[in-house]
C-alpha positions as CSV (number, residue, x, y, z in Angstrom):
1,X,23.2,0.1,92.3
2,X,21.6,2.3,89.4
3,X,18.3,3.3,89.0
4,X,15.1,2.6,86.9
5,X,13.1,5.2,84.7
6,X,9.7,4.1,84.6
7,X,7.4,5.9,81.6
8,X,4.0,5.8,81.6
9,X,0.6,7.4,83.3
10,X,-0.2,8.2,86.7
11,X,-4.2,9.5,87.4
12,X,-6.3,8.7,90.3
13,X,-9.1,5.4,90.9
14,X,-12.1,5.5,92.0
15,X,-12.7,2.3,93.6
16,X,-16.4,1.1,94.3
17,X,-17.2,0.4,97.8
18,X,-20.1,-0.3,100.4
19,X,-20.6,2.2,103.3
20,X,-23.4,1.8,105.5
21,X,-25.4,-0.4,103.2
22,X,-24.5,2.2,100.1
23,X,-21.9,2.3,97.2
24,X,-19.2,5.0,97.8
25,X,-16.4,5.1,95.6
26,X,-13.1,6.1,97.6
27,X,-10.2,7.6,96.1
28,X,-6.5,5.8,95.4
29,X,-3.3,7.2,93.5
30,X,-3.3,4.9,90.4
31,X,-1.9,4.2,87.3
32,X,0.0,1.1,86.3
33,X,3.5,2.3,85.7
34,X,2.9,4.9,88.9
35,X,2.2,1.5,91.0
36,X,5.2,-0.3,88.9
37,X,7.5,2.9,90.4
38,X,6.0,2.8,93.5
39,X,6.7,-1.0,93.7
40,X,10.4,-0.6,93.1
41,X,10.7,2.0,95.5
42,X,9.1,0.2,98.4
43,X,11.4,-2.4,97.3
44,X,14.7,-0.5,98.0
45,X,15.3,0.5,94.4
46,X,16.0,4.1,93.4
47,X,13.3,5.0,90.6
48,X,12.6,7.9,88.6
49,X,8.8,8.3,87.2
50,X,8.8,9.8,83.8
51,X,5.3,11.5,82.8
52,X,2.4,14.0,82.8
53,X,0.4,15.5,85.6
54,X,-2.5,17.5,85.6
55,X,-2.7,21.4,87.3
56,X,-5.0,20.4,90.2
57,X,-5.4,19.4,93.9
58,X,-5.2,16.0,92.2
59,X,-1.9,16.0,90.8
60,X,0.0,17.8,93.7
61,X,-1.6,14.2,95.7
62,X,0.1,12.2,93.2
63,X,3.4,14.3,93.5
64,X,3.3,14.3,96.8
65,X,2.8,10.6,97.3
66,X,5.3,9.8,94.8
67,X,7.9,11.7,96.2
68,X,6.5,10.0,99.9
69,X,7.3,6.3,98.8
70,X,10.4,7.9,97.8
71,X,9.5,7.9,93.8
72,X,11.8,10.5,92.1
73,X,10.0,13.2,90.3
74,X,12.7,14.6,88.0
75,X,11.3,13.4,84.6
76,X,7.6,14.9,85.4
77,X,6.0,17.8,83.4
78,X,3.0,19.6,84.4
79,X,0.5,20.5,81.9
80,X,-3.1,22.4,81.7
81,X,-5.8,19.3,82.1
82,X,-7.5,18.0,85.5
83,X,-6.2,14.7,86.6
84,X,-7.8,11.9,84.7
85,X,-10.1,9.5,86.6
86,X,-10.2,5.8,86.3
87,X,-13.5,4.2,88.0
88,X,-13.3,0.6,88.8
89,X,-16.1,-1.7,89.3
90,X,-16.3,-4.9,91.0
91,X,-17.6,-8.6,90.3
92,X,-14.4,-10.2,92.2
93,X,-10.9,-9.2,93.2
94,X,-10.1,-8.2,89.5
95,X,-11.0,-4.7,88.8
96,X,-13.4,-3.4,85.5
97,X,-12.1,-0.3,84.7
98,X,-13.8,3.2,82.7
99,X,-11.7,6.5,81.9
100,X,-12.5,9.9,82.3
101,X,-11.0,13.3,81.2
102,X,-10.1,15.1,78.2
103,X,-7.5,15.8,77.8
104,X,-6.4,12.8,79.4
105,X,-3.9,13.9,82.1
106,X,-1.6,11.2,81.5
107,X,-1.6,11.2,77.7
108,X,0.6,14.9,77.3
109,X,4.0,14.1,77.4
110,X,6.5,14.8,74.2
111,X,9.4,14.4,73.0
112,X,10.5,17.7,73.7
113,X,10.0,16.9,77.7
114,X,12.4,13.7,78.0
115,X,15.3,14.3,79.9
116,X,17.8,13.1,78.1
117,X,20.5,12.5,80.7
118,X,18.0,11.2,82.6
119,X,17.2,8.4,80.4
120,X,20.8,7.5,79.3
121,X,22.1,7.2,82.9
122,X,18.7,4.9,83.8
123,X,20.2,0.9,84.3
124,X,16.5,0.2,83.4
125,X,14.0,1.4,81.2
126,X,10.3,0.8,81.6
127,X,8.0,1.7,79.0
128,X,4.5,0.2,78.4
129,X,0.6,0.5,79.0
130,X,-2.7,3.2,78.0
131,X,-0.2,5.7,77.2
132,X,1.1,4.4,74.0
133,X,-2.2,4.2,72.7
134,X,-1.6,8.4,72.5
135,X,0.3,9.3,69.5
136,X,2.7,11.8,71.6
137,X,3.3,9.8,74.3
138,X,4.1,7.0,71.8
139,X,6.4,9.4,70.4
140,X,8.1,10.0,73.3
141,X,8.2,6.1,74.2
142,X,10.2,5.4,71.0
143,X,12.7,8.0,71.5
144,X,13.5,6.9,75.2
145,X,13.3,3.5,74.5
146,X,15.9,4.3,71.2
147,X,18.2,6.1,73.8
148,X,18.1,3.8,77.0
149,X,21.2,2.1,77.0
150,X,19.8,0.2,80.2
151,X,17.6,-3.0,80.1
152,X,14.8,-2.0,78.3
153,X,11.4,-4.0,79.9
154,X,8.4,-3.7,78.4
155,X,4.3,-4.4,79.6
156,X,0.9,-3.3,77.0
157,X,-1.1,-3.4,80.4
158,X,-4.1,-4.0,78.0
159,X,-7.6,-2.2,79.3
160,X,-9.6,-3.1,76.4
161,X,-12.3,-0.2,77.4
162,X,-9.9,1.9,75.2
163,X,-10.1,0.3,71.5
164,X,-12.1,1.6,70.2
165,X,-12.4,-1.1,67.6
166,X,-10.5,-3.4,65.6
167,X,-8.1,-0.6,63.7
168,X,-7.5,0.0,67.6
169,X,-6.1,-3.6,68.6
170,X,-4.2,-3.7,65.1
171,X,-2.3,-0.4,66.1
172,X,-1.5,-2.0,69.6
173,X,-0.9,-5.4,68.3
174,X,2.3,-3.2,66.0
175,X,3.3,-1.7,69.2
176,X,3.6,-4.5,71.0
177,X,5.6,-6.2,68.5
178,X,7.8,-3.3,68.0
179,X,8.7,-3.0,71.8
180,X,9.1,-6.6,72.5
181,X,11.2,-7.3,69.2
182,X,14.1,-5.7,71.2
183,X,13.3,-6.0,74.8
184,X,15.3,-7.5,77.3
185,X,12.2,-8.3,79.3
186,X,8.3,-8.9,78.3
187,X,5.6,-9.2,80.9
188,X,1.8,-9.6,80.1
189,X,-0.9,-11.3,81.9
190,X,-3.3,-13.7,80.4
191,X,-6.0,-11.5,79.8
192,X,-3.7,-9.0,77.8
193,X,-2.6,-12.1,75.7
194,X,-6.5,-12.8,75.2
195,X,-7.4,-9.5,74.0
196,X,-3.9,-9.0,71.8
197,X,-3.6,-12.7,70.1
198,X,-6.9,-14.6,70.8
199,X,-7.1,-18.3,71.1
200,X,-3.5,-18.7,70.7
201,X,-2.5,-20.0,74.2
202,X,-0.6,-18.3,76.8
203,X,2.9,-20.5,75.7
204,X,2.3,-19.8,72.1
205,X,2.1,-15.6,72.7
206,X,5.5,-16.3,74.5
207,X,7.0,-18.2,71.9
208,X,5.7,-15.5,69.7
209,X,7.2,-12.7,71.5
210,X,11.0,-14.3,72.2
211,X,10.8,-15.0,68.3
212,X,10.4,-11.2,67.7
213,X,13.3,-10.5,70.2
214,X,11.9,-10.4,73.0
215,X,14.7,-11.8,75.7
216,X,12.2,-13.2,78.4
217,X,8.7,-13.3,78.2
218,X,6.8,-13.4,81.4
219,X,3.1,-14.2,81.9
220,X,1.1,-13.6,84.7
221,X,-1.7,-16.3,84.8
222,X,-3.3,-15.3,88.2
223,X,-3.9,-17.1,91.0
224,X,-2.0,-19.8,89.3
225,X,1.0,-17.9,88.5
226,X,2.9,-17.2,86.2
227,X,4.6,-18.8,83.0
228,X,8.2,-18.0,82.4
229,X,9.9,-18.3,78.6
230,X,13.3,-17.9,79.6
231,X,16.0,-19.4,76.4
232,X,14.2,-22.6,75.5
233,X,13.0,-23.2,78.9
234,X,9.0,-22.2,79.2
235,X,7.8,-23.2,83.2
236,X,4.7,-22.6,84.7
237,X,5.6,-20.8,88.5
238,X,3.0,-21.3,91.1
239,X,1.8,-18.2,93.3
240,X,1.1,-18.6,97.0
241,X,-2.1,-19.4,98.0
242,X,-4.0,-16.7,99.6
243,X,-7.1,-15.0,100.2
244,X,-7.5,-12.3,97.2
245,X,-9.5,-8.9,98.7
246,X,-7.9,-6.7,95.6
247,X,-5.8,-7.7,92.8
248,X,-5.7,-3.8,91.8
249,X,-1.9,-3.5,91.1
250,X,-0.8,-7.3,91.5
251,X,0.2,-7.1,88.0
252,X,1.6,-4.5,88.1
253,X,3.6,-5.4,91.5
254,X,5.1,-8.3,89.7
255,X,6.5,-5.9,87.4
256,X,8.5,-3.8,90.0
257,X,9.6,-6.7,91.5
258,X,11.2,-7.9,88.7
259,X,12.4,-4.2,87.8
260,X,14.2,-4.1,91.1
261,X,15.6,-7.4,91.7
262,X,16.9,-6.1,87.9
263,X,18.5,-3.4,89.8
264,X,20.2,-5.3,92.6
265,X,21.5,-8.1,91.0
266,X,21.3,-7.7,87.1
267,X,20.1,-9.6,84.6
268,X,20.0,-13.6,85.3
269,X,22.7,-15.2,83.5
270,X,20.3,-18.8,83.2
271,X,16.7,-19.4,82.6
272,X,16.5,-20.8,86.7
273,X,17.6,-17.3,87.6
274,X,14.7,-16.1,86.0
275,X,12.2,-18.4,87.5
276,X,13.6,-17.4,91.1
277,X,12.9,-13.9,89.9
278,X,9.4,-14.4,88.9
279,X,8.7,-16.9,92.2
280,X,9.8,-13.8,94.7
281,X,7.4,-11.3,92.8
282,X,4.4,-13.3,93.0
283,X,5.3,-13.4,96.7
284,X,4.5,-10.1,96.3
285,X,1.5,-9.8,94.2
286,X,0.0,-12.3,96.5
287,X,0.7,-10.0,99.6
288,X,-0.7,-6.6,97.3
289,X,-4.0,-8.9,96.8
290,X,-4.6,-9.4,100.4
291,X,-5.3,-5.7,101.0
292,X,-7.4,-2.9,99.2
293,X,-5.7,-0.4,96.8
294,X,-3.2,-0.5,94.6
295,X,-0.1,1.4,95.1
296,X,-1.1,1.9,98.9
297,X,-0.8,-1.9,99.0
298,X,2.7,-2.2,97.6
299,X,5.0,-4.0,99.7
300,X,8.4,-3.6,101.1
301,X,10.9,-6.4,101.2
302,X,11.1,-7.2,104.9
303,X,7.3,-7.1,104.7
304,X,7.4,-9.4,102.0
305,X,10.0,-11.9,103.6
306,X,7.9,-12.1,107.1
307,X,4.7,-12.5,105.4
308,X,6.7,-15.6,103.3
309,X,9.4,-16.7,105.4
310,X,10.1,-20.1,103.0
């Protein structure tokens, strides 16, 4: 089995809480392509995180708890900023989240730091998220994604706090199309859909993507799971029923499922394959939502079995 590259940003969330009748805000490694990475590793796939890190006490606690859940570190640079923040706020299990640092932490990698090797000899590329809203990181994107000769799988992890106006969606709405028009694998939720291609409904943005290029186009839809646009086939896969504490990460979880069960067994050769994919990783974006945290809560695959034994 090979092993995935997954590019993007790792910071750390603040997460609102109530202690002792007060609101506290406790601290979590975050970032969605950091919990994507962390996902496939507690999954059994080997995984290399590609990206920037601050200088601080911060950073070395998102080093060291990447290389814990057994994330490799190979494709990291370190560069002169304090880890940027992200502080989420509550109303119900889906988090509202603000950014804070400058220079963003996460938003320094080049060109000039990609590991070539690294990225060639990758059986899966991951690219996607609030880093390619930073025209160097972009950069650096493009020329891994140009150089991958794996399965390239792609996610625009939308947090709309950053558009800063409609030139702002425009630029990501190119991206997005640019990625997808030659990825092997799409995954949005609906709310990225909302913001990118509003009122056009969840199976027209997949229709829309596969007629860029896109090869499958996966939708996460929540609590009512997800919709999969597979060749002509487009189903609607239901998610377990459970109580939701957190969705911090679900998302993001689905991804690294689908990244590692990528790894161990390829890509599907049929649109059913795909929906079996998709069916085990809301197994396990329904077992992330039923604790607190987001890459703490990611789940390994026995874990995942006993908690959904059918």
């Amino acid at each position: 089995m090979g092993y995935a590259v997954v590019l993007g940003e790792a910071l750390v969330d603040l997460l609102d809480a109530e202690c002792d009748g007060q609101l506290v805000y406790r601290q979590a490694i975050g970032g969605g392509p950091l919990n994507v990475a962390v996902a496939v590793a507690r999954l059994g796939g080997d995984v290399e995180f590609v990206g920037s890190l601050g200088d601080d006490a911060l950073a070395e606690r998102i080093r060291a708890f990447l290389a814990e859940a057994g994330v490799g570190l190979a494709g990291t640079v370190t560069v002169p900023a304090p880890t940027a923040l992200a502080v989420a706020t509550f109303t119900g299990p889906e988090p509202d989240f603000r950014f804070y640092g400058e220079p963003r932490s996460y938003a320094l990698l080049t060109v000039d730091d990609l590991s070539v090797p690294l990225i060639e000899g990758a059986q899966v590329l991951y690219c996607g998220s609030i880093v390619l809203l930073h025209p160097p990181v972009l950069a650096a994107a493009r020329r891994a994604w140009s150089i991958a000769g794996a399965l390239r799988v792609f996610d625009p992890n939308v947090r709309t706090r950053l558009l800063d106006g409609s030139g702002a969606l425009a630029a990501l709405r190119e991206v997005v199309a640019e990625f997808a028009a030659s990825a092997h694998l799409v995954k949005l939720s609906a709310a990225d859909a909302a913001v990118l291609y509003p009122r056009e409904p969840v199976e027209g943005v997949a229709a829309y993507l596969r007629e860029l290029g896109a090869g499958t186009v996966v939708v996460t839809l929540g609590a009512d799971g997800a919709l999969v646009a597979a060749a002509d086939d487009v189903v609607r896969v239901p998610a377990p029923k459970v109580g939701a504490v957190d969705a911090t990460g679900a998302g993001d979880s689905v991804m690294g499922a689908l990244i590692a069960e990528l790894l161990a067994a390829g890509e599907p050769v049929d649109p059913v394959g795909w929906q079996d994919r998709v069916a085990f990783a809301l197994r396990v974006a329904a077992l992330v939502c039923e604790s607190p945290g987001g890459a703490t809560s990611m789940p390994t695959r026995p874990a995942v079995t006993a908690r959904f034994p059918t």
